[in-house]
Every structure is written in C-alpha cells, then in structure tokens.
N, C-alpha and C positions, 0 to 999 in steps of 0.2 A: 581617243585613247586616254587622254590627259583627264576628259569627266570617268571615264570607267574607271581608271585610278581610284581617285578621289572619293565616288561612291562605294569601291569595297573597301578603304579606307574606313570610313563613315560607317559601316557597318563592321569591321571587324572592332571599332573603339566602341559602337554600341553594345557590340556581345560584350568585350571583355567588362564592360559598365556594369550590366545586368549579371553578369558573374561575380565580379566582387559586391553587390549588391545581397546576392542572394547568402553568400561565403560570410559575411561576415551577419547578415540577420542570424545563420545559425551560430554565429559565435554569441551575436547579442542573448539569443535563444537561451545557450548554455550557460553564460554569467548569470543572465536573472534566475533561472532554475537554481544554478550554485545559491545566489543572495538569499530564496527562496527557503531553502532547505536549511542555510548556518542561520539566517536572521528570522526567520516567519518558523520555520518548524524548531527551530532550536539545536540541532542536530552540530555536533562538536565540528563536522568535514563533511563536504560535501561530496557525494558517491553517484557513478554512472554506470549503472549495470555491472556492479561490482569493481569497478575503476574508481580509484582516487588522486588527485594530482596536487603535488604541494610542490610548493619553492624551500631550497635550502640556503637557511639563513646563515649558519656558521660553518668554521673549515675542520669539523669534527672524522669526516670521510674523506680530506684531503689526499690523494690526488684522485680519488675513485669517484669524488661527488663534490665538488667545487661550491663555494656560495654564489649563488644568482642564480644555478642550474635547476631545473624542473625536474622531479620524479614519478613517474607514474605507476602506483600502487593499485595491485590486485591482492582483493579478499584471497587469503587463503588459510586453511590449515594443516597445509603440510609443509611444514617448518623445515630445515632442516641445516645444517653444521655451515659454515661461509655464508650461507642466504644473507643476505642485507634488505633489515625489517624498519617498518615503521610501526610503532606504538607511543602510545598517549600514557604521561605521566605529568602529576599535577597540571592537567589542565596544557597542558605544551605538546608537542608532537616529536621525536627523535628520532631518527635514521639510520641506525649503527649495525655495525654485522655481527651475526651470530657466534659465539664461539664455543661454547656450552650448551648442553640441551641435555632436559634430565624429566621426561613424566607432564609434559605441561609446561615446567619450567626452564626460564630461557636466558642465559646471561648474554649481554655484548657487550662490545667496543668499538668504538670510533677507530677509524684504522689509523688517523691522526693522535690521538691519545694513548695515554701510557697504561693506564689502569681503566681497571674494566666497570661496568657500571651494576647498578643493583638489580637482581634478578627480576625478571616479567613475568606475568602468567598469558594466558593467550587470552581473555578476556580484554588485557589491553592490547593488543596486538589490531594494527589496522590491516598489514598484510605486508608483502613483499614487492621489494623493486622488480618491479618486469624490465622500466626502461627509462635510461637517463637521456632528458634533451641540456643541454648545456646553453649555459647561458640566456636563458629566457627571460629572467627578471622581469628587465627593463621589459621587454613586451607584457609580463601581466600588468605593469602601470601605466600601460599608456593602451595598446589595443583593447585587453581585456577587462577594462574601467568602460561601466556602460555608459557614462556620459561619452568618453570619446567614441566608443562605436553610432550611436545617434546619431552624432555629430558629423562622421564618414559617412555613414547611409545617405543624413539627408542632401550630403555635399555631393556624394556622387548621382545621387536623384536631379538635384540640381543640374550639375552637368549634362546629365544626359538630358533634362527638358533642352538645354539652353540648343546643344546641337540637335535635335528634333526638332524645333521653333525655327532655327537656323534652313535645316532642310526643309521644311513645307514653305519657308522664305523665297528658296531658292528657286525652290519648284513654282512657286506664284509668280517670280520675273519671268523664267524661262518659259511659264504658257504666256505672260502679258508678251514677252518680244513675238512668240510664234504668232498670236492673234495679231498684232502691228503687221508682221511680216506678209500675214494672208491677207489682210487688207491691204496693205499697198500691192500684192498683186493681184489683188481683184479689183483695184480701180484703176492698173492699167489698161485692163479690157475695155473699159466705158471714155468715150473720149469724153474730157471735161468741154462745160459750155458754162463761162464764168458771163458771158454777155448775153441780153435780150435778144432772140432773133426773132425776125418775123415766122408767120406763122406757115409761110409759102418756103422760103431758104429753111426751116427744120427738117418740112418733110422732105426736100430735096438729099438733105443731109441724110435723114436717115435711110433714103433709097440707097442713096450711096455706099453707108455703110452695111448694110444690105448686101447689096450687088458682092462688096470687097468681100463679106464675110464668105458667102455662097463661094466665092469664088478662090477663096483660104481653104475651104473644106473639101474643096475638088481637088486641090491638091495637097490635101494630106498634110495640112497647114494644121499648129496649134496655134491658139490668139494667147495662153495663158504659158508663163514662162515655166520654162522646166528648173526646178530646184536643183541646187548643187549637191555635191555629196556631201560635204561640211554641214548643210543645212539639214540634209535626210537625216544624218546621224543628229542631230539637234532633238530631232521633231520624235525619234524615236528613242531616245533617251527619255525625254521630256514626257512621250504618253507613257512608259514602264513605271516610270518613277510617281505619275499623277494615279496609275492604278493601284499603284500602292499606298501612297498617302494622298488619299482627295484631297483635293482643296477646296472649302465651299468661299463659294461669290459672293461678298457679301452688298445688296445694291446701295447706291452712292444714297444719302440721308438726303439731298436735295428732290431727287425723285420720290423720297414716299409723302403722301398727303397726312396732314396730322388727323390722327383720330381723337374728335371731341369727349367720347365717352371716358377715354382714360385722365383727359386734366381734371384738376382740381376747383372747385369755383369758390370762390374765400367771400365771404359777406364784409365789404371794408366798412369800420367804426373810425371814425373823428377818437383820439385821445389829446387830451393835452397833457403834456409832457411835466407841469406839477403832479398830475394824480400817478406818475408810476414812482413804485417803493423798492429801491435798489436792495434792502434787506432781504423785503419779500423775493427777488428776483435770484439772488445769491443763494439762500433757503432752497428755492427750486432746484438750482441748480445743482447746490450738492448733494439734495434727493433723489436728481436724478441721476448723476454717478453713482450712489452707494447702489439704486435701484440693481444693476448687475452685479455684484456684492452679494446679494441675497442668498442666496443658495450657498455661496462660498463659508457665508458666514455663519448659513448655520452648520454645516458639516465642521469646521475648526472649533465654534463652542462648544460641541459636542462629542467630540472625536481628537483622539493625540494626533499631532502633524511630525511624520516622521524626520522628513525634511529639517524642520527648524528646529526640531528634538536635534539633529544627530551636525548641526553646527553648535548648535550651545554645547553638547559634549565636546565638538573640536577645540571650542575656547577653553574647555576646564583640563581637557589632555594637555595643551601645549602651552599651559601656563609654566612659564620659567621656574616660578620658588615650585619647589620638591614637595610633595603632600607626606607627613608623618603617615598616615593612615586613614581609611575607607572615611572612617569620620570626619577629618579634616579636610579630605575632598568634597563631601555632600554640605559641609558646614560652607562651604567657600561657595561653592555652588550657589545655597538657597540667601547667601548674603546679595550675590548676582541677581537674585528673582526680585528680592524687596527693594532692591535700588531699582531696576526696570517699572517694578509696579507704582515705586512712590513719583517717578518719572512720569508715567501714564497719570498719573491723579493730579499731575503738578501741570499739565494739559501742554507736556514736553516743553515747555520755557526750559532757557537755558539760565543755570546759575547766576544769581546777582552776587553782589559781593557778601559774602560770612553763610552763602545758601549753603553751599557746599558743606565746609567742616562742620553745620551745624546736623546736616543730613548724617553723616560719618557718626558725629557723637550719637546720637539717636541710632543709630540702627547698630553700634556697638551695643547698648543699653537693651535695644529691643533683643536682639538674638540671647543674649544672655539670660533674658529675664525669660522670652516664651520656648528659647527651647535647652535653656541649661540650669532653671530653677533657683539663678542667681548662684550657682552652684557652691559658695563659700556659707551660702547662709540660708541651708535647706530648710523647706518649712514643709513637712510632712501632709499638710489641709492645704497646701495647692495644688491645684489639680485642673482638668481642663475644662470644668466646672467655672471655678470663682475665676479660672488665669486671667479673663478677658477685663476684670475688675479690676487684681491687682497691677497687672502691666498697665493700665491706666493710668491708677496712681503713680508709677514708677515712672513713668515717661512725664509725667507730667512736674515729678520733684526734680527731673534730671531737666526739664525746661528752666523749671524757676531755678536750678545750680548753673544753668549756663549765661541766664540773664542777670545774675548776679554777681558772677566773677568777672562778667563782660567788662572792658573799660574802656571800649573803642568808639570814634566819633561815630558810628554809624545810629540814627536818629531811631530807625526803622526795626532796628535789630529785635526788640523782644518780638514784635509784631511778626516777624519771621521765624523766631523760635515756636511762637504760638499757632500759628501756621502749619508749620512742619509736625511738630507734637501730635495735632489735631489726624494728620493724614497718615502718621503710623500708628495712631488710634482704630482709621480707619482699616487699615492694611489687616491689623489684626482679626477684626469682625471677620473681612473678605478671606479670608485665607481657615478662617474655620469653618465661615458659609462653603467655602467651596469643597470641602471635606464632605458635609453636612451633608449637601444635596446633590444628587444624581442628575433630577430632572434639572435638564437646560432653563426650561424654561423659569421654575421656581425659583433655581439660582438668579436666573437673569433678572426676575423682578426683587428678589431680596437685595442684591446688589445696585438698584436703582433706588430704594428707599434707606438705604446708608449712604449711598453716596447723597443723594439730593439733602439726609439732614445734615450732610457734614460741608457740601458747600452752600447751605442757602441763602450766604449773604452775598456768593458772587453771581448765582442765578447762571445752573447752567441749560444752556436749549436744549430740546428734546433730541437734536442733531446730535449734539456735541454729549449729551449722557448715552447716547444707541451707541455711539464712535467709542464711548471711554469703557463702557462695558464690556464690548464686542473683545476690545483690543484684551483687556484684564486676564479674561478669561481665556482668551486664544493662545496666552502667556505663560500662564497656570500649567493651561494642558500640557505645552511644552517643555516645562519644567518638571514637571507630572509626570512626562516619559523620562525623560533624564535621570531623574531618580530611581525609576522603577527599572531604568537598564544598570545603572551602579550598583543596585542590589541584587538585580540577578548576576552580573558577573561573577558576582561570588558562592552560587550555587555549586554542589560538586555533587555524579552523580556516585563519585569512591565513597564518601563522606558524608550522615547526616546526623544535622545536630540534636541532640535532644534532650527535653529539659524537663528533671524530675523535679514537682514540687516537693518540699519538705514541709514535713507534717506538723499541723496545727500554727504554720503561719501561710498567711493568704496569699503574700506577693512575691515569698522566696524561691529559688529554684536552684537547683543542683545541676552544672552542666557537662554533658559529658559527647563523648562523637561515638557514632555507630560505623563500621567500617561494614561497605557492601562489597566486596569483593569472594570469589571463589578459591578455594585451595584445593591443590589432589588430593584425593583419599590418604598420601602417605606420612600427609602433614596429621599429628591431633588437633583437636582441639585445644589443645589445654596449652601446647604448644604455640599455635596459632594467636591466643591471648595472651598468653606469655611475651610472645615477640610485640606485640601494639601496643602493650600497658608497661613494659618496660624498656629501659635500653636508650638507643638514639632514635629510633620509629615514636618513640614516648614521646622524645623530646620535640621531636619536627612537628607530631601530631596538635602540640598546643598551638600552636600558630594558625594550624588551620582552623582550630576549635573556636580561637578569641577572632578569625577574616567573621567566623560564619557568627557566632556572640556580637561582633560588632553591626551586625543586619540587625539582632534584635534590638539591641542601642537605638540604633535611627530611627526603629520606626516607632518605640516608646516613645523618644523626642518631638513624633511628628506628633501623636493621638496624645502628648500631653501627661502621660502615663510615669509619674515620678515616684511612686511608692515601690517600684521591684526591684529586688537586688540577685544578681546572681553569681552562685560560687564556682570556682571550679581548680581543679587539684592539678597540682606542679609537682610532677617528675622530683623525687629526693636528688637523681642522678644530675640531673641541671642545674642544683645550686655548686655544684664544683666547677663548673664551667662560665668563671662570668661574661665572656664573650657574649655566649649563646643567653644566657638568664639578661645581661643587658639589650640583648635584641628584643624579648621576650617583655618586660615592662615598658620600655621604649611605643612597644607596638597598643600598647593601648595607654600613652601619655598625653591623656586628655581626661577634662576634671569633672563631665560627666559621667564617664567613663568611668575614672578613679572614686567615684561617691556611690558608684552603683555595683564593681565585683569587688570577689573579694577572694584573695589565694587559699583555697584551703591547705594546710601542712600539719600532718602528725607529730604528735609531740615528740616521739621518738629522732623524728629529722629538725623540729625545732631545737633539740638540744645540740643539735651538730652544727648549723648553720644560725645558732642565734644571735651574732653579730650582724651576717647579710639580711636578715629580715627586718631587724632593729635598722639598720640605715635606709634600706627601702620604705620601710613604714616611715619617718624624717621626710622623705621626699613626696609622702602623700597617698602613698600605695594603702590599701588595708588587706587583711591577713584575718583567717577562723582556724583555729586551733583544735586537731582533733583530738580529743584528751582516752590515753591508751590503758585500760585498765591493768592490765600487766608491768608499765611503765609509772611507778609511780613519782609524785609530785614532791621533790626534796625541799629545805625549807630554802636553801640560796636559790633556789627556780623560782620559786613562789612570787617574787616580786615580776620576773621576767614574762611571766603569766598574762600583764596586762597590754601588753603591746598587741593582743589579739583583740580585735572588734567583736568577737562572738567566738562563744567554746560550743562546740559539740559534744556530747556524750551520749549513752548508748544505757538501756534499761538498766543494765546490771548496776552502773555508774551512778544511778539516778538512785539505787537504794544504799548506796554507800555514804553513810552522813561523814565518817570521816576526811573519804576521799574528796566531798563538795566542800568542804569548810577550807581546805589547802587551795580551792578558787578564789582569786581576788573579790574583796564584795564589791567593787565599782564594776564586774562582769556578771553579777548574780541575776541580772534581770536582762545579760544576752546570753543564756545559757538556750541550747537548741536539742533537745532531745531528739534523736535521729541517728542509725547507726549508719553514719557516712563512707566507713569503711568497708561495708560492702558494695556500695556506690562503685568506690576506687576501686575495690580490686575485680568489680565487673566492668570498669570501663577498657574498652581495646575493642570492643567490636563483637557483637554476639553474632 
C-alpha cells in the first residue's frame, strides 16, 4: 500500500509538472508575440484578437482602477456616457471615464481628478475596459518578464528529469533485489558440493536425490519455496512499473572485448624538448579558441546585437545627472563609444598614471571639434570632406598645449600624450570608414590597414589585429542601434515634421509640423487651423516641432553636414508667458543647436516683445525678423532692427527702395527674399 502511495504520488507531481510546464510556454508564447509587435513591428500596444492589456500607473481612477491593477481593453466603437476608455495622447496611454460625448468627440475624467481633460477623437481611442484584474503589477515584473519565464520552464524540466531518473533508479534496484531473490531461491533447489568427491559417492548422491525427488512429487511436494505475499506484491509492482518505464541492461565494461578497429594508432617521434616554441604553442592555442567564434563573429560584424544595444541604453537611462535634451543624451552616449573604442585600440591596459585625464582632455577636444564645428568658431569650408584634416591638426595643437603646461615629474608624459593623440586620430578615420562602408568585409580590411599604420612601431600579430577588429566593430554596431532607437523614439505618427527650403539658398530650411489627425464633418477647416496655429495647441506644438528638429540636428552632426540652418516661428502668444517661452529656449540650450536655428518673429510681435528677444539674443539665441509691409520701420526701431541674424521680405518689399534703406546695412547681405508669412499662417496642419 505504502509503494502504491508513493507511485500516484509520483505521478500526480508529474502531471501537475507538465502542466505548469505547458501554462506557462503559453505565457512565454504571449510575451514574445507582445515584444514582437511593440519592438520588431513597431506598433504603439500590443493587440490579441482585438484585446489589449495595460497596467495602471497612476491613481487618476481611484477607487474604481487602483495603481498596479491590470485592464483589459477591447476594440471598440460604440463609445458611450460612464464607459471608461483607454486612448493614446502624446505618445502615453490614459484611462479615464467618459463623460461628454458629442459626434466623434469624447471628453473624460479621471473619477480621482477634478477637472476634466482635453477632448479625443476615436481615432485615438484604444477601446474600453471590459475587465479590471487588481493588483497584478508585480506579476507583469517578475512572471511575465521572458527571462524569468525560461528560467521556470527550464527549472521545472529539470525537476521533473530529476524525479523520472529517480524512478527508473528505483525500478532498476527493485528488479536487481527480485533477480537476487529468484536466485537464492533457485539455488536452494540444487544442493551445494563445495568439496571434490569421488566419482562412485556423486552418482550415489545423485541416485539419492533422485529417488527423494521422485518421491516429493508423489506426494504433491514443491522443492521450490512458495513466495510470500509481501513478496508477490513486490514482484508485481515492480513488473507494472518496468512495463512502463524499461530499463535497458547495460553489460558490465569487463565483459566486452575491445574492438581494434576503433583505436587509434599514433606513429611516436623522439622530440627534444629545446625544438618546442611555447609562442608558437600559445598562437595555436588561441586559434583554436577563437576557431568557434567564427560564425558568431561574423553575424555581430555584420548585424546590430539587440541584447548589447538594449544594456548600453540601460546605462544612458539610469544615468543619475538629468539629460537637458535628446541631444545631450546621444552627445553623452557617443562620448561612451569613443572611450570604449580608444579602450579597445589601447589593447584594454589599464590606465597608468596622467593616462586617464589626458584621454578626458582629448576626447573633450575631439567631440567638439568632429561633431560641434568648434562651435564658437564656425568655419563654413568645414565639412566632412577636409574634417578628418583639420581634427588632426586640432588634436594634435591640443597635444603640444598639454605637454607644455605639463610641470609634473612624470618622465614619460609627452610620449603618452603622443600616443593617445595618435589613437583618436585613429578613431576618427574608424568611425567615418564605418559610415562609409556597408560590406563587412571592406570595412574589415580598411580597418586593418589604419590600424597596422597607426601601430607599427608596436607590431601587432595577426591574432591580436583579427581580436581588435572583430571587437571595434561589434561596438559600433551596438552603438549604431542605440542611436537609431533614440531617434526613433521620437517619431510621432499625430505629427510630421517638414522642411520647406527657402528659395535661392541651398542649405536653409523653413520648419513647420503637419498634423495627421481626423475631425468630423462639423468642424471647418479653417477652424480646424485656426485651433493648431494659434492659442495654447500653438504653443505646446513647438515643443514637439524642436523633439522632431532636434533628430535632424543629430544626424547633421553625425554626416558632418555644418552648412544648414533651420527656421522656425514662435507663437506671438508665448512670449507673454515666460514660464512656458523659458521652457521652450531651455529645450534646445545647446550651442550646436543655438548656431544652427533660428526664431522666426514678425516685426509686428517684435515691437511688442523687443526687450525679451534682446536678452534672449545676449544669451546666444538668434532670431530672423519678418519685415511687414503694412508695418512700417520708424527711425527709433531702426537701430533695434539689428539684433536679427537675417530679415525676410517678400516681392512687394523687395521693390520698395525706400522701405530697404530703413534696413541696417550690416543686415544688407542677410536679407532673404521669401514670403515666410504664408509659411506661418499655413502651419497647423493641412
């Protein structure tokens, strides 16, 4: 009774094994589909047959929707009065109940909040709560995180080998005791004869037991002992259990004869032990390590590795100091890559003494020079042309200014500054090659013939240049994603940016936002732009204009591209508000940034606010003035005229000699023919 226990034991812990086994692959199932769809297809939320599930992050629907609680949202559109909806605004997702409904349009509130929030259309609209699970949080971080689901599966896999290995264990003693057992009582039957007899007292013996035997069977004699019940039950647990899980025999290794054809036969050589070359030996040896390597190596040179992409983004998210803006996060970043890479060229030694801050000083020098034009002391013929020339020299005068204010005993020092110079020399090349060229492989030998002139006086092996390559690039690509996901995050699909050149200059542009969104029939048009291009929607809209303007910053920065400037127009309504207009310059307070827009303002708003432009312009800002035919130029404005970088004017303008003479002459040669005004009053979204 005690083994039949024990065996549906053993079996009910196997099912429930292979149950949660299978329970939770569908959950793994589901995660990577979800991962699938927000990270590989791009899709804002992840959707299952018209289901959507989010966590709530704040106590906006307190007490009707808790933070940590799950909701699970169905597609729908039939909306209607108390419904509590989910829809997407800038990019976020909100949960509030309906309480207005009008045509399309939808107002809510948070049943916690006092005031209600800004009207929706059903275009943003995910759908409605079907059902609140409460308090799930914590399980989307720890179950529904596919590493820990793996991590279950393979643990519960485990488990269950360990008790299956345990049971065909079990089952192999309990047949080895039944075999013991039927042998000793099969050789009660046979008397033992541990001594020689003769060969006269054998046969006597065996007549004898003869005669006894014959004479057992006459009366209904067994010679073979009858099993107990204890035993019976043993022997038939034991066959149930072995028809279910065989067990194979496996024969003892002393009984099998060795087969010749399978060894080896080695032809032995006399060496002496002068002729072996421990270099050569070591060489081998790391050959044949990297030998499995091969395949890895080429899929990472060639290919983003998502994995090391999405820890180098966790180092730049949970960096302590506060990033101003998109740019001074990807600036912090790719300062991260060229220490990694000068790292990799420096064949990972660890700093000696003045390594360090001389690396620092140099790669301040380097970032400003290749991707901010020296920004105080712009030279218009630089470009990504000559860059690789003048950064040279520039790294090279900032070597000879560190070996000459040096005053420290260290003997060694220029030689270290000369050194390091040399490798963010190199860094520079590597980093445009790796722009340049697509093919792996092209790359990979252009980077082997910089790197070998740049160290040929330390002579590096073929091992150790395949290693420093391999590593460069595997880097790159890492970094490469990193990038390329900072800059999509800022994509919006309400919002797209777009940039009119202005006429008869080559690298100017006019930037304005297109709004893709739908309105009912009951809205105009004229309405419709009316609300985007003026008001508080005006003013929130520049923000999003200079997220998506600062993408094209960056990537100017990266291709080298220093000649474009781009304009774009401030709300008249904003400069009343300096709260909001200080957030608004703030967000783009950086001095590539500052050398390259520029605010456009009609003169009409310039005479209203021509103190706060005048002290913004002091802090570095520039400013294009659009000059209003109707508004004419008094002689006390006349001087105030020049605080603008560039006038615009418009044909009529252009034939007015009087009107141009009242322009500063130190602006006469950035006058912009271009009627920008209608730019403006078409921006809001057509």
């Amino acid at each position: 009774m005690v083994l039949e226990k024990r065996g549906l034991y053993k079996k009910i812990i196997d099912i429930v094994l292979d149950i949660l086994i299978v329970v939770f692959a569908i959950i793994l199932a589901i995660s990577i589909y979800s991962n699938i769809q927000v990270k590989v297809l791009g899709n804002a939320y992840s959707s299952f047959f018209g289901y959507s599930v989010f966590e709530v992050q704040t106590g906006s629907m307190a007490d009707t929707i808790n933070v940590g609680d799950w909701i699970v949202v169905k597609k729908s559109k039939n909306i209607r009065l108390d419904d509590i909806i989910t829809y997407e605004k800038n990019g976020q997702f909100i949960t509030h109940r309906v309480i207005e409904a009008y045509k399309g349009t939808y107002i809510t509130k948070g049943d916690a909040n006092n005031g209600k929030d800004e009207a929706v259309n059903e275009s943003q609209i995910v759908g409605k709560v079907v059902k609140i699970l409460p308090e799930l949080g914590l399980i989307r971080k720890t179950i529904f995180n596919p590493v820990v689901l793996i991590a279950l599966i393979a643990t519960l896999y485990l488990i269950g080998s360990c008790l299956k290995d345990e049971k065909k264990n079990t089952i192999k003693k309990q047949l080895d005791t039944l075999r013991t057992k039927l042998v000793d009582k099969t050789k009660k039957m046979v008397p033992k004869k541990e001594e020689k007899v003769e060969k006269v007292e054998k046969e006597k013996i065996e007549e004898s037991v003869v005669e006894e035997v014959s004479e057992k069977e006459e009366g209904k004699e067994e010679v073979v002992e009858t099993p107990t019940e204890e035993e019976k039950e043993i022997i038939e647990e034991t066959v149930e259990e072995a028809e279910e899980s065989p067990v194979e025999v496996e024969e003892e290794a002393e009984e099998r004869e060795p087969d010749l054809n399978q060894t080896m036969i080695f032809r032995m050589v006399d060496v002496d032990k002068l002729d072996l070359d421990s270099d050569y030996l070591e060489l081998a040896k790391q050959e044949y390590e990297m030998f499995d390597e091969e395949v890895e190596e080429e899929e990472t040179t060639s290919k983003e590795n998502p994995s090391a992409a999405q820890e180098k983004l966790k180092i730049v998210q949970n960096r302590k100091k506060k990033f101003k803006n998109l740019m001074d996060k990807v600036m912090y970043t790719k300062s991260c890559e060229i220490r990694e890479m000068v790292d990799i060229l420096r064949g990972g030694e660890k700093f000696k003494t003045n390594e360090a801050s001389i690396v620092e000083e140099l790669l301040t020098d380097y970032i400003d020079g290749k991707y901010y034009n020296f920004c105080n002391n712009v030279n218009l013929e630089y470009n990504s042309k000559n860059m690789l020339t003048r950064l040279d020299t520039e790294l090279k005068e900032k070597g000879n200014a560190l070996i000459q204010k040096y005053k420290g005993n260290d003997s060694k020092y220029a030689e270290k500054v000369e050194k390091c110079v040399s490798i963010f020399q190199l860094v520079s090349v590597l980093e445009k090659q790796f722009l340049q060229d697509s093919d792996v492989q092209t790359k990979r030998d252009g980077y082997s013939t910089r790197i070998q002139k740049c160290f040929k006086k330390d002579g590096l092996t073929a091992l150790e240049l395949k290693n420093m390559i391999h590593k460069l690039i595997s880097l790159q690509n890492t970094y490469y994603s990193v990038y390329k996901h900072l800059l999509n995050e800022q994509e919006s699909n309400t919002f797209q940016l777009e940039l009119h050149k202005i006429s008869n200059w080559k690298n100017f542009f006019y930037a304005s936002l297109n709004h893709n969104l739908s309105f009912s029939k009951v809205y105009s048009n004229y309405i419709v732009d009316k609300t985007y291009s003026e008001g508080v929607i005006a003013e929130d809209k520049v923000l999003i204009l200079l997220n998506l303007l600062m993408v094209e910053f960056i990537k100017d920065m990266f291709q080298g591209e220093f000649q474009k400037k781009y304009f774009f127009y401030l709300p008249s309504s904003i400069y009343s508000k300096p709260n909001k207009l200080s957030k608004v310059f703030h967000f783009f307070e950086d001095e590539f940034v500052k050398n390259h827009v520029f605010v456009v303002i009609p003169y009409s708003d310039f005479l209203l606010h021509k103190k706060i432009v005048k002290d913004y312009k002091k802090l570095g800002y520039h400013f294009a003035l659009v000059m209003e035919y109707h508004v004419p130029i008094k002689d006390k404005d006349q001087k105030s005229i020049s605080v603008a970088d560039y006038v615009f004017i418009d044909k009529k303008i252009q034939k007015d000699k009087e009107y141009l003479e009242k322009i500063p002459i130190d602006l006469k040669e950035f006058i912009l023919v271009e009627d920008i005004l209608s730019k403006i009053n078409g921006d809001g979204g057509k």
